[in-house]
Structure formats: C-alpha cells, structure tokens
Steps between C-alpha positions, in 0.01 A plus 500: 500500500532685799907560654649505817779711379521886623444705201770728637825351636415177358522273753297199548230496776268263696238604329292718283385692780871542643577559155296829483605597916855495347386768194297683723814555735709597219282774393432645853855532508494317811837298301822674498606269294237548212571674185331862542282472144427174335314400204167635436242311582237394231211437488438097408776428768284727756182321337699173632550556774167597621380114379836381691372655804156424451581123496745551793266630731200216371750258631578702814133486586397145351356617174585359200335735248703765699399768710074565516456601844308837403170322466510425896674797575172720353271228627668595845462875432124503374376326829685735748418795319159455350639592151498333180893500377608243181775281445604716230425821710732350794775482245464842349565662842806279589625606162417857631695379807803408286540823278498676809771324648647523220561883455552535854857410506720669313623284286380127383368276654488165376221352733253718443505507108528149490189484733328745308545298172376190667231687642419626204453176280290382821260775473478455123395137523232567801383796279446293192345199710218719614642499874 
C-alpha cells in the first residue's frame, strides 16, 4: 500500500506523486524548513516507491498495468531511424539517462533514483519476455 504522506516532514499530501514532489524538495534543499539529514533511505522503501510511481503514472496515462509506453516509444524510433532498438534496449538507455542525472548534481536526487529503479524493473521484465 502505497502513501500519500511525505517521507520527510510528514505531512499528508494529495497524492503519491505530490507525496514524492514534497521529498524531492526536501532533499534539494529547496525547504528551509527541512531537517538538513534525515533517515537513510533503504532499499525496500526505495523498491516501493518505484511500484508507487509506476502505478501513478499508469493512471496518469490510462494504463492500468502501469506505465508500458517503451514498446511505442522504440516502435517510433525504429521507423524514423531505420534501426532495430528493443523494448528492453529503450529501457537500458533511459536507465543510462537516470544514473547520469543522477551524479550530476551534487547531492541526491530523489527523481532520478527512483526513475532509475523503476526503469530498471521495466527493462528486466522486457529482457526476460524476449522484447
């Protein structure tokens, strides 16, 4: 069960997804108001949260097994560019994508590691389905 409640502060939220905007401020410092070091994260609540936000954006785009829009997305690629990119292929360079990010910035940040994870378990079930 997924909550709407900022890891951080506390405070209840609209929504998962508001939920996580609220952490993510927190930790960019971008909140006077938050405490300098919290809690460490670990890693089932990280694991978590990359299914919260997988179902949150499956609703946000009408999908109720969550989000699958690679599939299209390399479909898209392949016939503009001649190539022959897979699902699972299309997720391993937005995971790419997300570790970048992710050691760009000097210190955490909480959308891109929670997009890699989900990324991550996306590309593992293409991968193992053969696309």
């Amino acid at each position: 069960m997924t909550s709407n409640m900022c890891d951080v502060c506390g405070e209840e939220r609209d929504s998962v997804k508001a939920a996580r905007l609220c952490v993510a401020s927190h930790a960019s410092g971008r909140d006077d108001d938050a405490p300098k070091s919290g809690p460490a994260v670990k890693a089932p609540e990280l694991l978590g949260r990359a299914a919260a936000l997988m179902f949150e954006r499956g609703k946000d785009y009408d999908k109720p097994a969550g989000e699958r829009s690679m599939g299209r997305v390399v479909d898209a690629f392949n016939a503009i560019t001649g190539r022959d990119l897979t699902e699972s292929e299309g997720w391993l360079l937005m995971t790419v994508l997300k570790q970048v990010r992710g050691f760009t910035r000097s210190g955490y940040h909480v959308d891109s590691f929670d997009d890699l994870i989900a990324y991550s378990a996306l590309m593992a079930e293409a991968r193992a389905e053969g696309r």
